[in-house]
C-alpha positions in Angstrom: -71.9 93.9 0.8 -71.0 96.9 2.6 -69.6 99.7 0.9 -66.9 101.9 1.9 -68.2 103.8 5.4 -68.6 108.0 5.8 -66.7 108.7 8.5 -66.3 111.4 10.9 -62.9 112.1 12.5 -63.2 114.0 16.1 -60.2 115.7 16.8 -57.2 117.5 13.9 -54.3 116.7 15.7 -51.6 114.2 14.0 -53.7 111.3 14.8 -56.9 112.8 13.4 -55.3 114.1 10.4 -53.6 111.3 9.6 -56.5 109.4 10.2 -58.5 111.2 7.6 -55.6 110.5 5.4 -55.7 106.7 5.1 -59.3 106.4 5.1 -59.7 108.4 2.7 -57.3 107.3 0.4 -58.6 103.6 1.2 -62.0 105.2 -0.5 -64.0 106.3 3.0 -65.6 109.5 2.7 -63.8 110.9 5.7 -63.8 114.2 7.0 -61.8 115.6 10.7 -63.1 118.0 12.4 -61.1 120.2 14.7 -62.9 122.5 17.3 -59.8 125.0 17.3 -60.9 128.2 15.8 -57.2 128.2 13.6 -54.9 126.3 12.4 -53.2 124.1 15.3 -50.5 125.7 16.6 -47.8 123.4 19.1 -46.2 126.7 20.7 -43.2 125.3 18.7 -43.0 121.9 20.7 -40.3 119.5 19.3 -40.5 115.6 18.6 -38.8 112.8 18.3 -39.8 111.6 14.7 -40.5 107.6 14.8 -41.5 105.7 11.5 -45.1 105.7 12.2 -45.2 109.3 12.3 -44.1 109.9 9.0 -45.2 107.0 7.1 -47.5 108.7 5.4 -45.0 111.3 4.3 -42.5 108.9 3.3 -44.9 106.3 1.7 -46.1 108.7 -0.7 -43.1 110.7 -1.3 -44.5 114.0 -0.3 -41.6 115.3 2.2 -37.8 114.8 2.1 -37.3 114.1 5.9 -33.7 115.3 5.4 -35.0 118.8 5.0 -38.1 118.6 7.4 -36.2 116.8 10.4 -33.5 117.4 12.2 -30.6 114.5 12.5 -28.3 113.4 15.4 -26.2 110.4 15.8 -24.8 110.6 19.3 -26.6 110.3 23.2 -24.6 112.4 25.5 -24.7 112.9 29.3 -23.1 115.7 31.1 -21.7 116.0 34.4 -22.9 119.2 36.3 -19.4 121.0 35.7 -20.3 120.2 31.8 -17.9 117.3 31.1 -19.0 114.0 29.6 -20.8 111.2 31.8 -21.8 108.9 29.2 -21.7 109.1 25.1 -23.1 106.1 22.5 -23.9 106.1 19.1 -27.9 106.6 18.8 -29.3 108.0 15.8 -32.5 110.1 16.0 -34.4 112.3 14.5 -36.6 115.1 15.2 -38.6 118.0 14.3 -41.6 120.6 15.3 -44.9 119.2 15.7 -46.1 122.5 13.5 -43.6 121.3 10.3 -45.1 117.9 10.6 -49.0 118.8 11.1 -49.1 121.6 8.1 -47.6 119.1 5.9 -50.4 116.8 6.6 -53.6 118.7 6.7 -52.3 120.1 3.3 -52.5 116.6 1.7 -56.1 116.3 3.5 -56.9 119.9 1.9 -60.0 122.7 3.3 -63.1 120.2 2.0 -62.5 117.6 4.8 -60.2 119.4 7.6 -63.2 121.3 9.1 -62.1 124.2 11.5 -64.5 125.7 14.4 -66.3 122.3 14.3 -66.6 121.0 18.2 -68.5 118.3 18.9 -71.2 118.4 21.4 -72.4 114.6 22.0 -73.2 112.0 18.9 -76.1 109.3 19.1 -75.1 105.6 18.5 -77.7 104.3 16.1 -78.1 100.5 14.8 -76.7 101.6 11.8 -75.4 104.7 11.8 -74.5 107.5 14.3 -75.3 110.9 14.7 -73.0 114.1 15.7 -74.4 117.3 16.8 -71.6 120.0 16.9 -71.7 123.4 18.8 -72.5 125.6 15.8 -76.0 123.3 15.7 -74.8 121.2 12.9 -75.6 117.1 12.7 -74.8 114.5 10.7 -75.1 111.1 10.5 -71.9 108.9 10.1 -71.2 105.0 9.3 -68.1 105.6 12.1 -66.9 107.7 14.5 -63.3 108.1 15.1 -62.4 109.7 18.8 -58.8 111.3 18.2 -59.8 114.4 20.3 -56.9 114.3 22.7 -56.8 113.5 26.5 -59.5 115.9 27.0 -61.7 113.6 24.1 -65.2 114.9 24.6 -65.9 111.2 22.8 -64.4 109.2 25.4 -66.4 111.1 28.1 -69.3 109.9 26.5 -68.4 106.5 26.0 -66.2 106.3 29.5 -67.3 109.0 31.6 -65.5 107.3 34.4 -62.2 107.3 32.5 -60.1 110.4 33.6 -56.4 111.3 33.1 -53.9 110.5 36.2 -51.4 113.1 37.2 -48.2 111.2 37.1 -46.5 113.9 40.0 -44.1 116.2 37.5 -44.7 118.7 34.4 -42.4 119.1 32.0 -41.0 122.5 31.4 -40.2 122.9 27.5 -38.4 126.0 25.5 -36.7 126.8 22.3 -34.2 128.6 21.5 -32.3 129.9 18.4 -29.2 128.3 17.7 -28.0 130.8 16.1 -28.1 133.1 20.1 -26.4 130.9 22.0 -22.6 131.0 22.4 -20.0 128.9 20.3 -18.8 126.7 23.2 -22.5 125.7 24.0 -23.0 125.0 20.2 -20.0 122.8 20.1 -20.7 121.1 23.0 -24.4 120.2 22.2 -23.2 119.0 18.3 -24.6 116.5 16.5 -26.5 114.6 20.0 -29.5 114.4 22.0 -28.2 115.4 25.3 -29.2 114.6 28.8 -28.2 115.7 32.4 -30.0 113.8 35.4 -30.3 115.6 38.6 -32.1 114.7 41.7 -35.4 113.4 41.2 -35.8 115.2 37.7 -33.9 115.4 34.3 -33.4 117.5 31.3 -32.8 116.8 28.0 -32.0 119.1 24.6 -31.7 119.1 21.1 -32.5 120.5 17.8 -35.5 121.2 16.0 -36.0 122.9 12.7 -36.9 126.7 13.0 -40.2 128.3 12.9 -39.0 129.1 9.0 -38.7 125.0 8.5 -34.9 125.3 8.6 -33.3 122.5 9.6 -28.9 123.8 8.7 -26.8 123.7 11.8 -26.4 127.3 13.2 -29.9 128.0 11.8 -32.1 125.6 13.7 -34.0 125.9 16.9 -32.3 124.1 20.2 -35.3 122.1 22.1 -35.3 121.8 25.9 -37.8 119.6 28.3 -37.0 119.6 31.6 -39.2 117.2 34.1 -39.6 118.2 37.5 -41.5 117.0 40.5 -44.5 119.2 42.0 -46.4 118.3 44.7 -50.3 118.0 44.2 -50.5 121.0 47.4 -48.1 123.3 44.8 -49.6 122.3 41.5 -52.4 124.6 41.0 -50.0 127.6 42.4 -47.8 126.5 39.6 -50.8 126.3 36.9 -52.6 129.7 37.7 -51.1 131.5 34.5 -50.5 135.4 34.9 -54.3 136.0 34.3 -55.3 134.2 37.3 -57.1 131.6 35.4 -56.1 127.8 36.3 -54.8 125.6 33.5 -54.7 121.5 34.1 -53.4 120.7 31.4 -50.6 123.0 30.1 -49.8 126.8 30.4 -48.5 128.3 26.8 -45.8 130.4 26.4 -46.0 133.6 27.9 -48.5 132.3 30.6 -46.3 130.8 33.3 -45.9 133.6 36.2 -42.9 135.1 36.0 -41.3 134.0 39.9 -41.1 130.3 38.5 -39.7 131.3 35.1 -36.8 132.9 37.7 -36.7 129.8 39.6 -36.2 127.8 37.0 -33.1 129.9 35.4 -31.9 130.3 39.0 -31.9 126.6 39.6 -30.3 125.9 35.9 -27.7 128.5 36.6 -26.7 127.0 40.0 -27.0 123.1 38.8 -27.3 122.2 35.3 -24.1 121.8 33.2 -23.4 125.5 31.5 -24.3 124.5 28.1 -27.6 123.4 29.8 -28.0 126.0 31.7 -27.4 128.3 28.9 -30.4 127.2 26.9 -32.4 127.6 30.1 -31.7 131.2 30.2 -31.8 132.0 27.0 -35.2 130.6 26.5 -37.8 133.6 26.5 -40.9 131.9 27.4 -40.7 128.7 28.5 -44.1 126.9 29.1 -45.0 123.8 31.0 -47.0 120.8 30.3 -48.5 118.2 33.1 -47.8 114.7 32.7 -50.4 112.3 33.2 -51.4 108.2 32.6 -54.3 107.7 31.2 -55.4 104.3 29.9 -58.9 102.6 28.9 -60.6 99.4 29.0 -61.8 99.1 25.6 -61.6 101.3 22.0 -64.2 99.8 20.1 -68.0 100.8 20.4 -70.3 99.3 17.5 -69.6 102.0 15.2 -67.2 104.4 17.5 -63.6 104.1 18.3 -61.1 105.8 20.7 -57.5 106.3 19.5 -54.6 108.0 20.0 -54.3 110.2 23.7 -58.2 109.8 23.8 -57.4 106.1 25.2 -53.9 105.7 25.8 -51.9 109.1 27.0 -48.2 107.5 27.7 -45.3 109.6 29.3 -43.4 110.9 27.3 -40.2 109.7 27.4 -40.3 106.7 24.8 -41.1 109.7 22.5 -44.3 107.9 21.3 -46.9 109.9 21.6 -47.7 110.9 18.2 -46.2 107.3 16.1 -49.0 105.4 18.6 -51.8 107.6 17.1 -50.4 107.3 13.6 -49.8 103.3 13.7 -53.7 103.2 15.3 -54.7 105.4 12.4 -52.9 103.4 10.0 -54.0 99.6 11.5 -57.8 100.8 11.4 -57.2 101.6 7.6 -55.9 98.0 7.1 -58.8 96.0 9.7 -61.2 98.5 7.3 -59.8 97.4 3.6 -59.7 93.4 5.1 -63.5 93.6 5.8 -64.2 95.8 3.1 -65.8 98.5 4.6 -67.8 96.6 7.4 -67.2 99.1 10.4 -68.3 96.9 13.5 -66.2 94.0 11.9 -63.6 96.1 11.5 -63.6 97.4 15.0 -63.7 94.4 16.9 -61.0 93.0 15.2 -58.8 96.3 15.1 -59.1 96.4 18.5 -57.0 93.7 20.5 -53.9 94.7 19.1 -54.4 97.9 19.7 -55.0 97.7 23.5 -52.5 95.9 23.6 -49.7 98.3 21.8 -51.6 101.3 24.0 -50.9 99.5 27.1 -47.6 98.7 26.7 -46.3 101.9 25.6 -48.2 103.4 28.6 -46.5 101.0 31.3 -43.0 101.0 29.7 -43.7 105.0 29.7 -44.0 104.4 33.8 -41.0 102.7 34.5 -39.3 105.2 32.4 -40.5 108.1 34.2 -40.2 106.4 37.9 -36.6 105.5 37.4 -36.1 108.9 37.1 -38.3 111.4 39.1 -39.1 109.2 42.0 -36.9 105.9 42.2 -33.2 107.6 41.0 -32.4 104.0 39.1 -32.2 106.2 35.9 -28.3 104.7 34.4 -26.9 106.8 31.6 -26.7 104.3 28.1 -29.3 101.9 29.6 -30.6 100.4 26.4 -34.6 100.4 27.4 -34.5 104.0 28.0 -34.1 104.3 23.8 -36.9 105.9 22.3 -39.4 103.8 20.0 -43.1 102.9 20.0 -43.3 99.0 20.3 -40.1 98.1 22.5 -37.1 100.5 23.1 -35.2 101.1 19.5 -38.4 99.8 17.4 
């Protein structure tokens, strides 16, 4: 009978860390490894916090989400002279990638969250597979696990002719403190996510706990992410940060050149609703992300698997992203326990459900984004535009 398999984890984001989390709790001896010199760091990036991306937290009582996430209860569109277009009852939550992450890789702990570690290529085996790493180290694994991203240096090997598609916008994110921003914006933005649309593009903001973990109102950081349309002839003028070096990916804060931070503020000041517009400015280094599609055929090899953005990179708008990594993380756990540690069993039958929850969110991600930056059928309170991971609301 096969025992319990020794897994390697490529890749210490969410997905990878809570990957290493469940299989090693099911009894795997399962170690991620990150190729970031440090600690991850998400240049303060705020997310919508789904039930898969906490159930970890929350099934073993380790975090209080009331004092990790942020809360509001109402969706709110303003009109470009700041009156409101649209307002519903939608509870969310959110909070920084960088509160959720360091709660996590301090559950999986220094022995088997391994820092500086990339990997090279690995070397499917019938039994086994083999990892060589940049510093020269190699191993041999029962399973691979391919969380390293949509740059994932394991689905290059596996599906070299897989590549990300640029969807035809970036989204420009920011934070601000709340605490900086006038009281008229404060009351205006209370206790809601809110959106403005604007031609071909659209914004929305809310709040996020602060780099201290705070999440009291007054205290907390405000989140903007602001999509806009750029041509494939302006993109890599856009992406050349201040260096001169071309990013595809994202530029951090601090490395967008300073004429677009101006045209951005210019544009907010001339057409966003003031209490928009007023994070926009306020924000000191805003820093852009490129949105792409990305989508494979399969995530089961023998003894390798892809999850998480290294086969299915969705849009963001169904505020996803990190939950689909989580549930994969969390369903391989489950297909591992049911065979009792027999990996390629396990695999195939992990699979199906899988491509088929990856796909999903990835076309539903589409629409979303379409409606908005290129077909203006975006309506304010349209119930599929609701956040979730399985269907809109779930």
């Amino acid at each position: 009978m096969p025992g319990w398999p020794k897994v390697a984890v490529v890749g210490g984001s969410l997905g990878g860390v809570t990957a290493g989390l469940v299989l090693r709790d099911l009894g795997c001896d399962a170690h991620v490894f990150e190729r970031s010199r440090s600690v991850l760091e998400e240049r303060g990036a705020g997310i919508a916090v789904l039930d898969a991306t906490v159930r970890y937290l929350v099934e073993h009582g380790i975090a209080d989400l009331s004092r990790i996430c942020t809360s509001t209860h109402w969706l709110r569109y303003l009109h470009p002279d700041g009156s409101v277009q649209h307002e519903g009852r939608r509870p969310y939550r959110f909070s920084s990638w960088n509160s959720i992450y360091r709660i996590l890789i301090g559950c999986l702990g220094d022995e088997r969250y391994h820092l500086a570690s990339e990997l090279l290529r690995f070397d499917s085996r019938a039994d086994s597979i083999r990892t060589e790493f940049a510093d020269g180290g190699s191993s041999e694994w029962d399973m691979l696990v391919g969380a390293d991203g949509i740059g994932s240096t394991v689905r290059q090997q596996l599906l070299p002719e897989v590549e990300p598609r640029y969807a035809g916008y970036v989204a420009w994110r920011g934070t601000v403190a709340e605490s900086l921003l006038s009281p008229l914006t404060r009351r205006a933005l209370d206790d809601a996510i809110t959106y403005q649309l604007l031609p071909n593009s659209h914004i929305l903001v809310y709040p996020i706990p602060s780099k201290q973990g705070t999440v009291e109102a007054g205290n907390r950081l405000i989140n903007f992410v602001w999509y806009r349309n750029v041509a494939a002839a302006d993109f890599q003028a856009l992406m050349t940060d201040r260096e001169g070096q071309l990013r595809t990916v994202s530029l951090p804060p601090g490395a967008v050149q300073e004429r677009y931070v101006e045209e951005i503020r210019e544009y907010a000041a001339a057409r966003m609703a003031p209490p928009i517009a007023e994070v926009v400015a306020a924000t000191e280094k805003p820093f852009l992300q490129v949105i792409f599609d990305l989508e494979v055929s399969a995530m089961a090899f023998g003894r390798a698997c892809l999850m998480g953005d290294a086969a299915f990179a969705a849009r963001p708008h169904a505020a996803a992203g990190t939950a689909k990594a989580a549930a994969n993380a969390w369903a391989l756990a489950e297909a591992l326990e049911g065979t009792r540690g027999d990996v390629e069993t396990a695999l195939r039958e992990w699979e199906p459900e899988q491509l088929t929850l990856g796909r999903n969110l990835v076309e539903r991600a589409r629409r979303i984004g379409n409606r908005s930056q290129f077909e203006g059928t975006w309506k304010p309170g349209d119930p599929s535009l609701i956040f979730g991971l399985y269907e809109p609301g779930r």
